[in-house]
N, C-alpha and C positions, 0 to 999 in steps of 0.2 A: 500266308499268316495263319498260326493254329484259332481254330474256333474252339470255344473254350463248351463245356459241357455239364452243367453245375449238376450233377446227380450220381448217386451211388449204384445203379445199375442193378446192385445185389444184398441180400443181405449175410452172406458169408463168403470167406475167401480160402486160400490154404496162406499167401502170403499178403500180406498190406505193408506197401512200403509208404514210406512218412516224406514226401521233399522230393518236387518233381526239380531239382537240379540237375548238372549232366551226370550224376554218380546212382542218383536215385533212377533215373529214367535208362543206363547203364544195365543196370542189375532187373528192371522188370523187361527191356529187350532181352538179356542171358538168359533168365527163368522162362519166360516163353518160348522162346528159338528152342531152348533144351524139353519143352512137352509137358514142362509143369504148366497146370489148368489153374483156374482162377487167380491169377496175379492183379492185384489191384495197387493203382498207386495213387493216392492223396497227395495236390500241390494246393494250398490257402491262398494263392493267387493266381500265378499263371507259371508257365512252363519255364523254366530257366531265371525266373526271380532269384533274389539273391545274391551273391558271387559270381555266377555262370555266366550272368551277360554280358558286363562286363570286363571281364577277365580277359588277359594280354593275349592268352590261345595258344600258348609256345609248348612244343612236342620236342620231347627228346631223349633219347636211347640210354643218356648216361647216368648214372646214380650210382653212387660209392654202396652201395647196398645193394647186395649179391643178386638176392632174391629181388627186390624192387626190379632191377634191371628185366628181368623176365613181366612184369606187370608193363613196365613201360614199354618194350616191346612187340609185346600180345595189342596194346592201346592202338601204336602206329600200323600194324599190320592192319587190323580192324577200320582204322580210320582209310587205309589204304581201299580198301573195298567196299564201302559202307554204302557210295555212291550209286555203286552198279546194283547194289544189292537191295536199295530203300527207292531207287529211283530219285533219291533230294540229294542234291548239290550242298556239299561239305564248306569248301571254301581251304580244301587242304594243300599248302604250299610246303614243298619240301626244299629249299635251296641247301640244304646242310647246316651246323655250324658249329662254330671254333668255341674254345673255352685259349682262354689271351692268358698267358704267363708271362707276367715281368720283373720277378724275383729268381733267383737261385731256388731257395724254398721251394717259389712253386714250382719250379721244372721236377724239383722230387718227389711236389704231390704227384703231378702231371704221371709221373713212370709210375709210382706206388701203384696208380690207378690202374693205368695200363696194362700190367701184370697181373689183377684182377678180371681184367677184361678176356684173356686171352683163353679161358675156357668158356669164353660165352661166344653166342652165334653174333651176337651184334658189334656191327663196325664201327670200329676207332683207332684213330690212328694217333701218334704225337708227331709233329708237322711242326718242319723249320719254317724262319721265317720269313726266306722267301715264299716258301705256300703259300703263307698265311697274307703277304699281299698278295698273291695272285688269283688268289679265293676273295680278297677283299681290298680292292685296290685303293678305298679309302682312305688308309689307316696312316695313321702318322706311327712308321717303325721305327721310331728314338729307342723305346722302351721293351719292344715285342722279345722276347728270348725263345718262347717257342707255344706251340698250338694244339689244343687238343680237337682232335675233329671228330665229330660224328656227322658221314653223308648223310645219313639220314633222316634228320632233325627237319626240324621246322616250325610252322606255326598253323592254326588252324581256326577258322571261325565261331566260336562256342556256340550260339545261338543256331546255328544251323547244325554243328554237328548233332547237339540236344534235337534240334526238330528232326533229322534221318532216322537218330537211334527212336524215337520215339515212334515216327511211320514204321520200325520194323518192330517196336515192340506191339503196335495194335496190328500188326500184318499177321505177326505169329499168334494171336488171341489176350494180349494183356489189356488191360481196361486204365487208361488213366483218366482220371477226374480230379477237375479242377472250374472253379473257386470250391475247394471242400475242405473246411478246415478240420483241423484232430484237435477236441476240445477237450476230452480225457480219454485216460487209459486204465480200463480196468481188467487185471489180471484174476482167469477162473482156477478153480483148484484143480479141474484135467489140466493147466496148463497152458488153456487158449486164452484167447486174448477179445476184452468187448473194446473197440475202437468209438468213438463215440466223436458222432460230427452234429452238426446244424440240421444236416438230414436224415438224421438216423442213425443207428450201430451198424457196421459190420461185427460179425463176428470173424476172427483171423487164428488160424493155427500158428502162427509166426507174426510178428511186424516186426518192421527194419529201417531203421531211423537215421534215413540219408539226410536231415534236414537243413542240415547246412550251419548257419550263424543262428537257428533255431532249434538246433538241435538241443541247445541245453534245455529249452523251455519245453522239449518235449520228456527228454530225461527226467524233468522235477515232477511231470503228472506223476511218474511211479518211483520217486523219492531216491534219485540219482541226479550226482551233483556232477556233469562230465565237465572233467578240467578245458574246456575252451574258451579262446577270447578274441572277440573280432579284431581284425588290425585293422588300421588305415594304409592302402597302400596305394601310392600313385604311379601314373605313368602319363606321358608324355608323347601327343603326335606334331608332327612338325607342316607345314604345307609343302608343296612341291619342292624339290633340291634339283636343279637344273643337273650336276654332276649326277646324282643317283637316277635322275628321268634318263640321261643319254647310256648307260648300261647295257648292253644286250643281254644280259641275266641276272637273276635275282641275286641279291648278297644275301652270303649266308647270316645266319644268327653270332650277332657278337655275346659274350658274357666278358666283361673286365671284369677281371676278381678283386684287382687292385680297386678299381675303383669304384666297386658294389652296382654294377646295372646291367641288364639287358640290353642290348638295341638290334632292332631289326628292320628289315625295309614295310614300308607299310605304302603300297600304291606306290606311289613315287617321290615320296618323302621317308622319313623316319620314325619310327617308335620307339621310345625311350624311357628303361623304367626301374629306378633307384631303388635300391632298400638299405633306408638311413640307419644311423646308428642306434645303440640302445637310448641314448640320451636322448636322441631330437624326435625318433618314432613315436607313432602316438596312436592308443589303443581308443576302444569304444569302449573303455570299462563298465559306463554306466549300463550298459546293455546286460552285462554281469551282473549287476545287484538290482536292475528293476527290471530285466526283460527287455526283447526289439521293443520297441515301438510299434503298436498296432499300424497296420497297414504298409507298414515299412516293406518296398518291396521292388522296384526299380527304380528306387533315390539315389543320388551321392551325397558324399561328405563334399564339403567344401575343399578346394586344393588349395594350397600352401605350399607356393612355390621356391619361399626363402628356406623352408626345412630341407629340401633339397640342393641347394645352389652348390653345395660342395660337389655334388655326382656331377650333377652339369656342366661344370668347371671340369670335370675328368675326362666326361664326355666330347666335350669340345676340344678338348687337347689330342683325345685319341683319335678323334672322327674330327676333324677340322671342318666339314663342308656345312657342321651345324653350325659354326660362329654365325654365319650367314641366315640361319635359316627360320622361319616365324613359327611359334608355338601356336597350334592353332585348337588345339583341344587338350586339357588336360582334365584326368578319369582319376578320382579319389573316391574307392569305394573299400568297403568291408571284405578281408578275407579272412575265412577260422583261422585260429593257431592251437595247436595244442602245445601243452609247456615245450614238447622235443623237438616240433613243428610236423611230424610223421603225424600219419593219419591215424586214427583208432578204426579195425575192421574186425570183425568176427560178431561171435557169442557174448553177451555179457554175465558176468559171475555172477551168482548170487538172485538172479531172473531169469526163469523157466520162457523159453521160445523168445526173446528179446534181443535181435542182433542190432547191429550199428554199423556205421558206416559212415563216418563225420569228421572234421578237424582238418578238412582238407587243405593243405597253404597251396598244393598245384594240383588240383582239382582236375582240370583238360589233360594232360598226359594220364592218371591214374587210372580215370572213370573207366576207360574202357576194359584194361585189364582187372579192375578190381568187381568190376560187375560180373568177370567170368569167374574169378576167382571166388566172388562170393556164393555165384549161383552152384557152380560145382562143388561149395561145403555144403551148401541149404541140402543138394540132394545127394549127396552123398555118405553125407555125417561124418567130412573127415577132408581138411585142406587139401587140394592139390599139391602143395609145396608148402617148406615152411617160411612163415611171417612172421613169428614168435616179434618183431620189432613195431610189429602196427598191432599187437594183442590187447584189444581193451583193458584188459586184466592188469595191465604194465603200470594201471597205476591205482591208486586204491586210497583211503578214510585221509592218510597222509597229503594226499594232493591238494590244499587247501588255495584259496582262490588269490588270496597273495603271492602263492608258492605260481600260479598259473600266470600269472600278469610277473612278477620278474622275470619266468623262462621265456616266453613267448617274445619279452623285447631281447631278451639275448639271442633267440634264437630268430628272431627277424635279423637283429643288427649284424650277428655273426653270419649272415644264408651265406657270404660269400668267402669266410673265413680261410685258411690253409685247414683240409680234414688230416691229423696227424691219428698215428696206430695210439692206444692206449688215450684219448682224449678225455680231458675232464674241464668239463666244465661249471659254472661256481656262483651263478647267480641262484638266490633263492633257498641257500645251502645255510644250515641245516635245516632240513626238514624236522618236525615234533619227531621221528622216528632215529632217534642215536641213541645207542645202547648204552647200558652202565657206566661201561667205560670211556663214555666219549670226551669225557670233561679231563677225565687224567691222562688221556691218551695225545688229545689233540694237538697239543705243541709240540710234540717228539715224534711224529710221524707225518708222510704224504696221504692225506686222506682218498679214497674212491668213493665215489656214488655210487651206490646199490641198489635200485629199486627203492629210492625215498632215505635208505642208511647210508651213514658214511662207516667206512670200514679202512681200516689201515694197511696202505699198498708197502707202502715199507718204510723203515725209521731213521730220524738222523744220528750221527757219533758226530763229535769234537772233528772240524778238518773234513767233513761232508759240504756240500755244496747244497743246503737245503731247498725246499720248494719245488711247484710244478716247472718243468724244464724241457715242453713237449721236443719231439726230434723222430726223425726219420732213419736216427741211426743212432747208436751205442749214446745215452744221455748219463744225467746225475746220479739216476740211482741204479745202474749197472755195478757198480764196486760195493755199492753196500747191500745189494742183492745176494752178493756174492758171500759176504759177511754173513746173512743171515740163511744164508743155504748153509753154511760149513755149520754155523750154532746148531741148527738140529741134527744135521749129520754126526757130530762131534760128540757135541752135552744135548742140551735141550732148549727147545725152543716154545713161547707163549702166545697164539693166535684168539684175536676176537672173531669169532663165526658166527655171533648175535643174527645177522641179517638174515641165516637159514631160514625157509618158509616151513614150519611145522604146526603139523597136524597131529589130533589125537583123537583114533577111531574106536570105538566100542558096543557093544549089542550083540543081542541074538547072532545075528547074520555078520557079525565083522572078518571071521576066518572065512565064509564062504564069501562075503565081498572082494574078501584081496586074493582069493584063490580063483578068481574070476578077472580081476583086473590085472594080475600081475604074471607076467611068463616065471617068474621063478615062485619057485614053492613057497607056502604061509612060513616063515621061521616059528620055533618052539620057543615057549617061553622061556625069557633071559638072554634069548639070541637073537641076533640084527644080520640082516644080510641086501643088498645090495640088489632092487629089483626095478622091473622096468615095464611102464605099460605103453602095450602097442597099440597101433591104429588099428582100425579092422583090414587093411590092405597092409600092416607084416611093417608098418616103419614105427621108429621110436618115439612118442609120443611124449613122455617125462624118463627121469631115472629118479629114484625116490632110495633110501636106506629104513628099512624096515623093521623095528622092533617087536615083538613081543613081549610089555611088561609084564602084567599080569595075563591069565586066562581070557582070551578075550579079547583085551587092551591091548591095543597097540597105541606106537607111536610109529609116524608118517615123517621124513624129514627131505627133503629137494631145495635145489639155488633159490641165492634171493629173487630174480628174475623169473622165475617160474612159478610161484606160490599161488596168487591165484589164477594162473592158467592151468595148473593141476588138479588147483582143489576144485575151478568147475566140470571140469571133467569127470573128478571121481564123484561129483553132487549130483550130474547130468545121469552117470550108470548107476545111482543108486535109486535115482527116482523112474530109471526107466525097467531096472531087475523087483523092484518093490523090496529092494531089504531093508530089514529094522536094525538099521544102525542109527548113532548119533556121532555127528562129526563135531570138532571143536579146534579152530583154528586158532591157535594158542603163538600165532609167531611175534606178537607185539609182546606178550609177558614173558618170553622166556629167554634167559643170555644163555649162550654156548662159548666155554672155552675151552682149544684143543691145545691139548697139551704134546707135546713129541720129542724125540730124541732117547738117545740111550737111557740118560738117566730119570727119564719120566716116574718108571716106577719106585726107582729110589726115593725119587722128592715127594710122589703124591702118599707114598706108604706113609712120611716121617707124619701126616696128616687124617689118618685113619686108623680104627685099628683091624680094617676088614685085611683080610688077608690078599693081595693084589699078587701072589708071585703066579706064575706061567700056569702052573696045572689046576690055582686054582681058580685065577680071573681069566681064561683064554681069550682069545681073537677072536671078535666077532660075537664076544658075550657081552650082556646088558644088563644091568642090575642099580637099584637103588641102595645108596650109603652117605653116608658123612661125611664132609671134609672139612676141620676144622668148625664143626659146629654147621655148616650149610650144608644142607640137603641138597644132593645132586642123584638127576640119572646119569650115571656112567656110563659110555659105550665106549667097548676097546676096540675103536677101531682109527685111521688119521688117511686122509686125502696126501697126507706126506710120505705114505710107503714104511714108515719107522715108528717102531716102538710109541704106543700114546694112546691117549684116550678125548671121545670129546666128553664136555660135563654139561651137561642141561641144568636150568637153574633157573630159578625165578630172577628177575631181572632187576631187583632191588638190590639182591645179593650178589650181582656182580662185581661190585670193589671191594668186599671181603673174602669174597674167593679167590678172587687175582692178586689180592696183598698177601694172602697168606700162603697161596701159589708161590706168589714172590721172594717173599724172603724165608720159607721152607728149601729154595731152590739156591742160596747165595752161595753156600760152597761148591756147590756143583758148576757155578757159571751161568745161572738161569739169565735169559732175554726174551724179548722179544723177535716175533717177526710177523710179517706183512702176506698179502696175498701172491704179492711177484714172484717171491720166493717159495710160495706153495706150489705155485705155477710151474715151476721150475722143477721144483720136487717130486711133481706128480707126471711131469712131463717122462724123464727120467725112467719112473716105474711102469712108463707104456702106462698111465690111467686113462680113461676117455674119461671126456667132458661131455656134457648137454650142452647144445647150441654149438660144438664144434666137433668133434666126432661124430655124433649121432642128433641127430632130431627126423623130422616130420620129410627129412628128403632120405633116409639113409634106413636100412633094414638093420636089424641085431644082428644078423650074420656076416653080413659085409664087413659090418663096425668092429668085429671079432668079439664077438658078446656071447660069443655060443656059452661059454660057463654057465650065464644067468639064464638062460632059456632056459627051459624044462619043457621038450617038446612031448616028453613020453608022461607029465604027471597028467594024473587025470580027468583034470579041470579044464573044459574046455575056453580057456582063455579068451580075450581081444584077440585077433591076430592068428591064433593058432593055428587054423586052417591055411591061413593064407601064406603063412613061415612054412610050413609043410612042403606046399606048391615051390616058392620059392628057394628051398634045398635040393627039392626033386631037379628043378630047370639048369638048376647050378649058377654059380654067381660070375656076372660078368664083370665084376672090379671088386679091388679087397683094399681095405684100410693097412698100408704098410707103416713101417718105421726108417725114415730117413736118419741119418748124417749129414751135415752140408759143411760146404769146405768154402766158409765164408770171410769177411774181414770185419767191418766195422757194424754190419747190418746184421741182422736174425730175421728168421721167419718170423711170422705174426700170424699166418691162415690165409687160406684161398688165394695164392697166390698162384702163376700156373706150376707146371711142375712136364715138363719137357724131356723130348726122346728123339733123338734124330732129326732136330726141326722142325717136330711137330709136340703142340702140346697134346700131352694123353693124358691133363688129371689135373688135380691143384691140392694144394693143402690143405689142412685143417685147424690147427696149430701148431707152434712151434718158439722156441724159447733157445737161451745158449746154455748148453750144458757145463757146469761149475764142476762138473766130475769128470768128463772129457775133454771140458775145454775146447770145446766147438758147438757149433750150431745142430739143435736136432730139430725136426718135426714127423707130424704127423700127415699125409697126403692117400687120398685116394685113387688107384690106379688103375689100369684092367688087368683081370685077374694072369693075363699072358707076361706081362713085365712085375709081376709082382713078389719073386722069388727073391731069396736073400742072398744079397752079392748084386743085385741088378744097379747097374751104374745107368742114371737120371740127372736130369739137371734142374734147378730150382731157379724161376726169376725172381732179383730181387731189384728194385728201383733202376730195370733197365738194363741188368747184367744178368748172365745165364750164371749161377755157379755149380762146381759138380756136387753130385748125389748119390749115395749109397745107400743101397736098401740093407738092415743089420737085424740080425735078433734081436726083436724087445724079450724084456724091458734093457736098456744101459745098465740098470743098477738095479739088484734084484730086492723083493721087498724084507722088511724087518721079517717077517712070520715064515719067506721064504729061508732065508739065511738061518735063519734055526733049525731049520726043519732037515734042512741039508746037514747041518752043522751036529745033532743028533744022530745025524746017518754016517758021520764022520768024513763028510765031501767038504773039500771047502769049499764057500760062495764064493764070487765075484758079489764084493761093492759096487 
């Protein structure tokens, strides 16, 4: 048992982490083992309070999220050696285990998965059912259709794993103290941080607030509201089961998805552990609007065993040997949720040296990877890989604590849900954050959740099959996708793009700021171009479109999903270069609507009297005018590859601009359209995307971004040096252009992407092309199979199909087609 040591030891640190749980005591083991000196960690009671002790301890390899899977098995390797390595005994049992499919459905999540899987090192299989009794002879197979397995899996002691990691973090030099609580936080103007306890200040270069279900209470000392909210979550140990005592080996981990639980062997009984629906779940709200409870620290909630009876009833039907068998403890305690249930890790915006590390609903699997992952940003100033999905930043002023307590019970009740491609989900919806349009829009189209907006995925017609219609293969709005690809192709088409993250930079120092942040050159004033800021290790960090209005002024514009993980980034290099700029994050007041198609500039001229024709509005120029009385900034440029502009606008005028859009547009055929169809349309013109061609795993030259680099201007950029090195080395895989010769299914991204039996690469996205009438994507491959004409094979739900590597783009763009079209060649559409 740990002796506890009530004193602070020092009075400064470089790091002070906040919450000695296994995530917090994780990350001061990483930061010492790696040579960082003075790590201190602060627990207000004891080691593992909280979550941690409590907690079921279940380990496992599989996670429908790319990048997660990499955390989760960085966790089990480490947990693998932790023992030989700390000298303390873990408590880590590996029997394997199944994930139980007893639908149709699910056997197609079951392959979706799979095909995911197949460019990662960690094992899984999909396993009939005979395996699955043979692996688990318990089971009543009425139901079983088939097994997803990971050997790997398991479960593990939390309490001792915390106490190993912790012997190795005072082995390596880290200092943890406890009972020391963190009473305030006060932030200095260098930056650093006074940590303020019972016993005194530290002073901290950084602190990092793993606190757990106190993590919000430490948030509000420096006036941050973090969307979390304790759950109640129970589980269930059984006494001995004569059947499970006579075994000669452990059973693996069950998960019934059907019927929402866990179970696992526990000694020689059972462990069993629900998660109820949205209705019967039941939060600690009050913990939200008054704070834990002082002293609050290895209590439970009381169980309620009738809020479960339904799982129990499933349980018993799948595992028969419980009918029999006597409940002899049951654990109802507090776990964080945050609204998505994903954890929040990194940097926080908007707070100089302030990271986090909090909201964790599976706490034991994450810790151990997320502690390397975090310590390799601390000292490096730059993720290992990307997380863009646990980004603090991902949520922001709109996450309000109603909006946090309806996701958190959706997203308890759904943990075991069917995960389909394209998923939306509807609790908590609308957020204060809907653009102008949202009130005329919303009954004539499929809405998307944006980053807090809803945005129009695409519209209904007379004879449409309205509503969300999730599927694994060709759904509802496949034909009207199609519809609203041909409108802009044809005439013209109407897009809300409100949700964009824009910024508006200005000062002294604004052209030498983004001649520093961005590999492509500062554009002239009136002209917008298309730029990209890299990490210091040469990968893509954001992609941003750039204006220059006035002298000086710009404007900054990036996806809704990346706003403010961009803007602290570019807050972080302006406080760290000393320029005098002023930033202004303008994305709440401004509507954006693009307009595209042939006839754009006919309709938008009948609305101005600037002159819009070719030579004298070009591509890629910006300027402020009129339209029909509303002040817009114009930029000629459209994510759709065709003729169009988008229009910046204050956000009150967005029903007068789109009405008079509208009916300026009625001879021409003016409509609408959605995002699926931009998708589609950008897919086509070979566009990359952020978060799927290129981020924080992928360099700009891979990504075929060489256009936007500007390796020769004379700014020494982020990155530059290191883009340098990596040209000189030469690249070992390149972003190709498939074809896929599919039937009812499309890519969707990260799928694998196969060659003779072996996979060599995966996708990145992929959509059905309305202009070829087949399936296209985008996949990354090594640079030896990457030639055009190279025949590959794409999986999709469990089927190899063939693949063509083709010239991008399929359809060349509007600006292209003229330019030929003046040189008297003619394009291909």
């Amino acid at each position: 048992k740990e002796t506890s040591s009530p004193s602070l030891g020092k009075d400064r640190a470089d790091t002070v982490i906040i919450g000695g749980g296994c995530v917090g005591v994780s990350l001061a083991y990483h930061l010492a083992k790696a040579g960082l000196k003075d790590v201190v960690l602060l627990e207000k009671s004891e080691l593992t309070a909280g979550s941690t002790w409590h907690a079921a301890g279940l380990t496992t390899y599989f996670h429908p999220g790319i990048n997660l899977k990499k955390i989760h098995s960085y966790s089990i390797k480490l947990y693998e050696k932790l023992e030989e390595e700390t000298g303390q005994a873990v408590g880590f049992h590996q029997p394997g285990s199944i994930r139980i499919a007893s639908t149709p459905t699910r056997v197609d999540e079951f392959k979706y998965q799979m095909t995911r899987a197949g460019w990662h090192a960690t094992e899984q299989y999909l396993i009939t059912p005979e395996k699955v009794q043979e692996l688990f002879p318990l089971l009543n197979m009425d139901t079983v259709l088939a097994g997803l397995y990971n050997p790997g899996d398991g479960h593990i002691d939390p309490y001792s794993l915390t106490m190993a990691l912790a012997a190795g973090a005072r082995k390596y030099g880290a200092q943890l103290n406890y009972p020391v609580q963190v009473t305030n936080l006060k932030s200095r103007s260098d930056g650093t941080w006074e940590v303020e306890t019972p016993l005194g200040i530290i002073r901290a270069k950084r602190i990092v607030n793993t606190a757990g279900f106190w993590a919000r209470d430490i948030g509000k000392m420096i006036g941050l509201q973090h969307p979390l909210i304790p759950v109640h979550h129970q589980y269930v140990v059984t006494s001995t089961i004569p059947e499970v005592k006579a075994l000669k080996t452990e059973l693996p981990v069950i998960r019934d998805l059907e019927g929402s639980y866990y179970l696992r062997q526990e000694r020689d009984g059972l462990l069993f552990g629900p998660y109820e629906s949205e209705e019967k779940m039941k939060l600690q709200d009050s913990w939200v609007t008054d704070g834990v409870p002082p002293g609050f620290g290895k209590e439970l909630f009381e169980s309620d065993l009738d809020r479960i009876m339904e799982h129990i009833e499933a349980a018993m039907e799948m595992v028969p040997v419980l009918k029999k068998a006597d409940i002899v403890n049951t654990i109802a305690g507090p776990i964080t949720y945050s609204p998505d249930i994903l954890p929040m890790v990194g940097p926080h915006q908007g707070v100089r040296n302030y990271w986090v590390a909090i909201g964790f609903g599976y706490g034991i699997i994450h810790a151990g990877g997320i502690g390397k992952y975090l310590s390799d940003w601390i000292l490096e100033g730059e993720p290992p890989f990307d997380l863009i999905e646990l980004d603090p930043n991902r949520y922001g002023k709109w996450t309000t604590t109603e909006y946090t307590a309806a996701k958190a019970r959706e997203s308890y009740g759904f943990n075991n849900i069917v995960g389909y491609p394209k998923e939306e989900r509807f609790a908590g919806r609308p957020t204060e954050r809907t653009s102008g349009l949202y009130d005329l829009l919303k009954s004539k189209c499929s809405m998307g959740f944006h980053a807090g907006w809803e945005q129009p995925h695409w519209f209904y017609k007379p004879g449409d099959e309205p509503g969300y219609k999730p599927s694994f293969r060709r759904t509802n709005w496949f034909d009207p996708v199609g519809r609203e690809y041909k409108q802009v192709m044809e005439k013209v088409g109407v897009i809300d793009l409100s949700p964009f993250g824009k910024f508006k930079v200005k000062g002294t120092d604004s052209v030498k700021l983004l001649d520093h942040l961005f590999a492509n050159v500062v554009p002239k004033v009136g002209s917008t171009n298309i730029s990209h800021m890299l990490t210091p290790r040469g990968k893509v960090y954001a992609e941003l479109t750039v204006s220059q209005l006035y002298p000086g002024e710009f404007m900054l514009v990036t996806g809704s999903g990346s706003e403010l993980h961009d803007l602290r980034w570019i807050e972080e290099e302006v406080t760290r270069g000393g320029y005098k700029v002023e930033i202004e994050n303008v994305t709440d007041e401004m509507g954006v609507l693009g307009v595209a198609g042939p006839y754009a500039r006919q309709i938008l001229q009948k609305l101005t009297s600037e002159d819009l024709s070719d030579s004298s509005f070009k591509f890629l120029q910006s300027r402020h005018l009129k339209l029909s009385d509303v002040a817009v900034i114009a930029i000629r440029i459209s994510y759709t590859g065709e003729l169009g502009w988008e229009l910046y606008h204050r956000k009150e005028d967005s029903v007068a601009l789109y009405s008079a859009i509208m009916e300026a547009g009625q001879k021409e055929g003016i409509d609408n359209f959605g995002t699926y169809a931009l998708n589609a349309l950008r897919l086509e013109k070979g566009f990359r995307a952020w978060g799927a061609e290129m981020n924080c795993d992928t360099n700009p030259l891979e990504a075929g971004l060489d256009y936007f680099v500007k390796l020769n201007k004379p700014a020494d950029f982020t990155g530059k040096q290191a883009l340098k090195q990596i040209k000189e080395k030469g690249l070992k895989r390149r972003l190709v252009y498939l074809t896929v010769e599919t039937d009812n299914v499309d890519p969707e991204g990260n799928e694998s992407v196969w060659h003779n039996g072996k996979v060599i690469g995966n996708t990145t996205s992929g959509t059905f092309s309305y202009s070829a009438q087949q399936s296209l994507a985008f996949a990354y491959v090594p640079t030896e199979l990457s030639k055009v004409g190279q025949k590959l094979e794409v999986e999709l739900l469990g089927k190899n199909y063939p693949a063509t590597i083709i010239q991008e783009p399929l359809v060349l763009t509007e600006p292209t087609r003229m330019r030929l079209q003046r040189k008297g060649e003619s394009p291909k559409i």
